[in-house]
NUTOR-771995 format. One record per residue (C-alpha): x negated, y negated, z negated. Coordinates in steps of 0.25 Angstrom, whole numbers, plus 5000, padded with zeros to 4 digits. Last residue first. Layout:
# residues N
XYZ;...
//
This chain:
# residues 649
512748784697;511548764703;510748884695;512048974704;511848904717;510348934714;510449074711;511349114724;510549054733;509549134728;510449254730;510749204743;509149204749;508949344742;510049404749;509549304762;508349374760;508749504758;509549504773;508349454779;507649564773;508649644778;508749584792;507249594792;507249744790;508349774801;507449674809;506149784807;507049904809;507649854821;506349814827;505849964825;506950024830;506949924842;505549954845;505950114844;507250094853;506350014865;507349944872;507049904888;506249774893;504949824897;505049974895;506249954904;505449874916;504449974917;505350084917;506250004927;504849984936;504650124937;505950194939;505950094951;504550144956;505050294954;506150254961;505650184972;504450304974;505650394977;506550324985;505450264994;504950434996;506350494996;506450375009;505450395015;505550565016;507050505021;506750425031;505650535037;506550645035;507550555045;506350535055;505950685054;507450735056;507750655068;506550675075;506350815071;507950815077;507350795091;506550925090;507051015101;506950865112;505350855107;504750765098;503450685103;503650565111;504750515101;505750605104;505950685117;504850795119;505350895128;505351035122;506851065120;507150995131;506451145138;507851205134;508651135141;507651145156;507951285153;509451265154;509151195167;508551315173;509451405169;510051445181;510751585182;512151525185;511651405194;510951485204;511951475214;512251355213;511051325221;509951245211;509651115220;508151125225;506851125223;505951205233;504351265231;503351245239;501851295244;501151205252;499951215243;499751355236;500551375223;499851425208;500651495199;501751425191;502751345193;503651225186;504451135191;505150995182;506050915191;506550785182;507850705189;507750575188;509150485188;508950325185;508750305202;508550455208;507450505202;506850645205;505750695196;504650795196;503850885186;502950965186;503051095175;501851175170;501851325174;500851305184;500251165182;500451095196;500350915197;501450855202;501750775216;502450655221;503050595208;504150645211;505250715217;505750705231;504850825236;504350895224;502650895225;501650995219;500350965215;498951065215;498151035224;498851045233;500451005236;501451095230;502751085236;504251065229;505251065240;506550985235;507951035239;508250955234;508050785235;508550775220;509750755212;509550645199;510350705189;510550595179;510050475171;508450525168;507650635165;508750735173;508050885174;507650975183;506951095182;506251215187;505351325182;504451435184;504251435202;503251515205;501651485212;500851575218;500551525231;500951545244;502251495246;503151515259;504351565250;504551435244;504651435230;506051405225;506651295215;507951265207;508651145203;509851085195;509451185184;510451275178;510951265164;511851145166;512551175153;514251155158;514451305159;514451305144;515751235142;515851115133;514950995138;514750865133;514250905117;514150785109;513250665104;514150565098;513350515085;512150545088;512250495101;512750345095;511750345085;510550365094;511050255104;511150145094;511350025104;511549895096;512149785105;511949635104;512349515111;511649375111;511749355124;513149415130;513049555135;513149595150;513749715154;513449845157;512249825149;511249965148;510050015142;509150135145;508750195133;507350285131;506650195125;507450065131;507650045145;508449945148;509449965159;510249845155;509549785143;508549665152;507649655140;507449535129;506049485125;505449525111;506149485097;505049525086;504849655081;504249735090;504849865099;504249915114;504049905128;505249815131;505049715118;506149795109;506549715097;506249755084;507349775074;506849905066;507850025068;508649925077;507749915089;507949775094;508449755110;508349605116;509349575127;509349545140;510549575150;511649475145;510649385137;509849385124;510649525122;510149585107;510149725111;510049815095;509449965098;509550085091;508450175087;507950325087;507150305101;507450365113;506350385122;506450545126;507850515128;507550445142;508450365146;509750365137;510750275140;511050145134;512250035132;512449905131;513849815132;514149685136;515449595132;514549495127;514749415113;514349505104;514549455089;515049605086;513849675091;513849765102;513549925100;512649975111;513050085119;512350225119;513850305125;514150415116;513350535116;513550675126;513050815126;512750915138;512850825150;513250875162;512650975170;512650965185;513551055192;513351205196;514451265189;513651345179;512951195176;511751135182;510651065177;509850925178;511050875172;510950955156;509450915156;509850765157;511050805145;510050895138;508850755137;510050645137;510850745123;509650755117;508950635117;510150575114;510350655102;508850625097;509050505097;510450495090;509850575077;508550475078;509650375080;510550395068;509250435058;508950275062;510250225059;510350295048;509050275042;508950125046;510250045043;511050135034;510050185027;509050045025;510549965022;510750095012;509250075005;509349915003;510749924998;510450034987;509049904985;507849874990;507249784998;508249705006;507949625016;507849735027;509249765024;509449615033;510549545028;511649475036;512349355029;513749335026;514349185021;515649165014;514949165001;513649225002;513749375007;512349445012;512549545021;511949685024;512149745037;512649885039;512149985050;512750125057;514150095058;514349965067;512849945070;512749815078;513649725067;513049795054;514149835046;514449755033;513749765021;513949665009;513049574999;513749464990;513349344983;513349314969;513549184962;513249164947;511849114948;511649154963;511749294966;511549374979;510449254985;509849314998;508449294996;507849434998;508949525000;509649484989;509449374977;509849374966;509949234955;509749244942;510549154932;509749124921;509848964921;508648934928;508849044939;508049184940;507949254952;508249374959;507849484969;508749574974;508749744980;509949784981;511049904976;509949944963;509349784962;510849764960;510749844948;509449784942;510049644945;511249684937;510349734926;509749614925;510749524923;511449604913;510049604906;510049464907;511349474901;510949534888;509849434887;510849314887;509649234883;510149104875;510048954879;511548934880;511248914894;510849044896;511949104892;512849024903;511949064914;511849214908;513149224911;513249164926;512149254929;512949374922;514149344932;513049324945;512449474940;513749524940;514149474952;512849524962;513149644954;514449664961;513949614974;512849724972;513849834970;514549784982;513549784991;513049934986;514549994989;514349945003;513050005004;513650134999;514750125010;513650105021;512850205016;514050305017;514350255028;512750275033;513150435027;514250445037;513450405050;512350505046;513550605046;514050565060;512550565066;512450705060;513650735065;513350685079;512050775079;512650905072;513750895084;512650875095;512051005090;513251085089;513551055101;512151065108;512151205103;513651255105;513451195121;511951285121;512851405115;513951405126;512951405136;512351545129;513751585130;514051545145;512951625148;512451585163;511451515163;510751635155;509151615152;509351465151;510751485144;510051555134;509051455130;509751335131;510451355115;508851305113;509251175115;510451195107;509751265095;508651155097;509551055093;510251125081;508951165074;508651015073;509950975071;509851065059;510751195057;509551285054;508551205050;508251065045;509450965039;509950835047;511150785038;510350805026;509550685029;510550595031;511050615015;509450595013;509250465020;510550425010;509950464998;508550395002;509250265006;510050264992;508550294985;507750194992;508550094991;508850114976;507450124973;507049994980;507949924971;507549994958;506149954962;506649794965;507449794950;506349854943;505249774949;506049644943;506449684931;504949724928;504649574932;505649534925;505149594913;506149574902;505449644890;506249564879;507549494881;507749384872;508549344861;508249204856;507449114846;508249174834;507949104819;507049144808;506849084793;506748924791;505048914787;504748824776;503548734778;503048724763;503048634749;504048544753;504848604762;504448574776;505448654788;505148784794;505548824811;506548954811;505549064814;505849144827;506549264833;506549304846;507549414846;507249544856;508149594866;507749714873;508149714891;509349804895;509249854909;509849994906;510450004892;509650114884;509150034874;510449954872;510949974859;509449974855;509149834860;510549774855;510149834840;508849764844;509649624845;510649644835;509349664826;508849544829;509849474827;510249524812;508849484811;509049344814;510349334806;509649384794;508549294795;509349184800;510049184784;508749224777;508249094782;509549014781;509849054767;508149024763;508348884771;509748864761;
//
């Protein structure tokens, strides 16, 4: 009988073993699949008079062979990080397209309509060439708003995929709880549910694909997954949930990320995950298009304050005081929703060549004090400059702030907050004000004339005046322009008291009258004698019609330096371009050494634990060979059998 049983677990053990690699080969090519290997041992052998007799084989277990969980591990974080660099890179690269270089770009579009000034400034008085400077700077503030409205369009589209995302990872957040569950009854049965295992991990490799987790292997089998850091997604055979919702100070232009327990929500930080499709949308929907909103609405408002302030200090065909050449919504602060307070805040520009490509949070510690964060990064403002702690609260209304002057109509409760977002709300509504081309105020507001009692040498080559701040300011005129020796020259009513001469260089004056300054630029050449004068005063109406003045002062915006202390007015989309360019160089470059990195480690990780068809051929033949042996000896074993039943009888 111990011969029968040998050749018996023999035959069986083989027959195993070869369902196991048949099992290998049939899934080779199956993605995540780990080899299974049959542990075989001897069956323990027993005293038989003459000898210790040996029993045959038996199964130990059927294990996964190769598992690395450390090789698991880098694959599933470097596949993480691949996704989120690559969904953020495709997005970045949808925004780019929208601001293309050469003809038809913004930036070709901006310096058309500065440029459009030319003719006017050599004919004031052609209705067509005034025609062409309002076509310009409509067709230039229309390409702004759509490219503000289609940046808006791809952030829904984010915001849909993201929304898709949570749900995927909710889904799997199940699957992997069920096959927990599973596995926890296996296991308890003392067998390796290896096929499961491989279930498992493949769920967790795709989940790693939507977010980044990190888990942790239980007593029983079960693994827990956690998100975000230690935020627990699945529990044995408990999952929770992930969800986006609109974040409550950014209405359309943020999403938040929460964390769904039960009956309980939590608010996650994105800057807690680390990799990730969910990773790379929050980092595109909250950074990129934010910020790629404000250099695009910086650059808008810097326009439209510098030409509109150019547009006052002139005069128009009728004589009147020019109005304003495009328009934006009003800069007002969106409240949040748990805002007790019935107060409002808003902002004007002050000085365009300030403004910064940010928006700002106001957190109101009292009615008129609140602390103000910078949204692109969430440091606090200290009044002269940004750090990352909480520093003293300012007194908001009429705060200046790079290049903003705040204001509180009415006072706030503590505790407050409002998010101003100033470039996106320009970008998005900047249009043309005026409509009929005797509207451009092409003459200047002044003119001056040489007293005819002069000695010297010295002509008249240019004249301006120009509104810096809030509106036209009008000065003492006539005013008489005297140049004092050595070499000065004092405006009477303007300051500073005198300037120094350059002939064919500008000196500059100003007039203020409380928030209004006026900006009085003169420039000569030749060399005056003392005493000799020179008179500013109103421009007669007479002059209007052949005055282009005004419409020279346009086109000189071209060279004023207006963004960042070195860019000038005629380059502002350089700005907008270079930092968008820059996102995206970044981003190609992350999204390109992540997937090599994760092509990497899931190489690595396959030639650890995947089928190998020629080791499986050859371990095929060597069971097939066994099992007929096998298959021989229990032929043999019966035949015996056979004899001796037959001697018995």
């Amino acid at each position: 009988m111990s011969a029968l049983n040998i050749a018996t677990r023999a035959l069986t053990t083989n027959q195993a073993v070869l369902q196991v690699i048949g099992h290998n080969i049939a899934n080779a090519n199956t993605e995540g699949y780990t080899r299974q290997r049959v542990e075989l041992n001897s069956v323990p052998g027993q005293q038989m008079g003459s000898g210790y007799f040996g029993k045959g084989v038996q199964i130990e277990a059927v294990t996964r062979v190769g598992y690395d969980a450390f090789l698991t591990r880098e694959s599933n974080v470097t596949r993480a990080t691949a996704a989120a660099d690559q969904v953020r890179l495709q997005y970045l690269q949808g925004v780019e397209s929208l601001f293309p270089l050469g003809d038809g770009s913004l930036g070709k579009l901006l310096n058309d309509a500065l440029n459009a000034w030319t003719d006017v400034a050599s004919s004031p008085n052609d209705s067509a060439a005034r025609q062409v400077v309002l076509d310009q700077f409509d067709a230039l503030a229309a390409r702004i708003r759509d490219g503000a409205a289609r940046i808006d369009e791809i952030a829904t589209g984010a915001r849909l995929q993201a929304t898709e995302v949570t749900k995927e990872i909710n889904r799997l957040a199940q699957a992997i709880a069920s096959v927990n569950d599973a596995i926890a009854r296996t296991q308890g049965t003392g067998a390796s549910p290896n096929d499961l295992l491989d279930q498992r991990d493949r769920l967790i490799a795709q989940l790693n694909d939507q977010v980044q987790v990190t888990t942790l292997r239980a007593d029983d089998g079960t693994l827990s997954v956690f998100v975000a850091g230690s935020l627990p997604l699945v529990l044995g055979n408990r999952a929770a949930e992930l969800r986006v919702s609109r974040a409550e100070l950014d209405g359309d232009r943020q999403i938040q990320l929460q964390f769904v327990q039960g009956a309980s929500a939590y608010d996650v930080p994105s800057e807690f995950l680390s990799g990730g499709k969910l990773k790379g949308l929050l980092d595109f929907i909250n950074r990129d298009v934010i910020g790629t909103q404000a250099e695009l609405g910086r650059m808008a408002l810097a326009l439209a304050t510098t030409v509109n302030r150019q547009q006052q200090s002139g005069l128009n065909l009728l004589g009147n005081g020019g109005a304003d050449l495009l328009v934006f919504g009003s800069l007002a602060g969106k409240a949040a929703v748990t805002n007790t307070g019935s107060g409002s805040v808003s902002a004007t520009v002050a000085d365009p060549t300030q403004l910064k490509a940010e928006d700002y949070i106001l957190e109101f510690t009292s009615g008129t004090q609140a602390l103000i964060r910078r949204g692109s990064d969430g440091w606090y403002w200290n009044g002269s400059g940004w750090q990352a702690n909480a520093a003293a609260p300012v007194t908001v209304n009429g705060y200046s702030l790079e290049g903003l002057t705040l204001s509180v109509p009415t006072s706030p409760a503590a505790g407050d907050r409002f998010m101003l977002s100033p470039g996106a709300t320009a970008a998005g509504s900047l249009r043309m004000a005026l409509s009929r081309p005797a509207e451009l105020a092409a003459a200047g507001r002044v003119t001056l004339s040489q007293n005819p009692s002069n000695t010297g040498n010295a002509t008249i080559e240019a004249v301006s005046a120009t509104v810096t701040t809030g509106s036209w300011a009008t000065p003492p005129l006539p005013a008489n322009l005297t140049f004092i020796a050595p070499n000065t020259f004092a405006l009477a009513g303007f300051s500073p008291a005198s300037v120094a001469y350059t002939p064919g260089e500008p000196m500059t004056f100003t007039y203020t009258s409380g928030s209004d300054t006026v900006e009085v630029k003169i420039t000569l050449r030749g060399q005056p004698n003392a005493g000799d004068g020179f008179q500013l005063q109103n421009t007669p109406p007479t002059g209007v019609v052949f005055n282009g003045s005004n419409a020279q002062a346009m086109l000189a915006l071209r060279d004023q330096v207006m963004f960042d202390g070195s860019i000038k007015l005629s380059e502002g989309y350089v700005a907008v371009f270079s930092n968008l360019a820059s996102r995206v160089n970044e981003a190609a470059t992350r999204a390109s050494f992540s997937k090599a990195q994760a092509d990497d480690a899931e190489q690595r990780r396959a030639n650890q634990a995947g089928v190998n068809l020629d080791e499986e051929a050859a371990r095929l033949l060597q069971f097939q060979q066994a099992y007929q042996a096998s298959a021989k000896y229990l032929q043999t074993v019966q035949s015996i059998f056979d004899t001796l039943i037959s001697t018995f009888r």
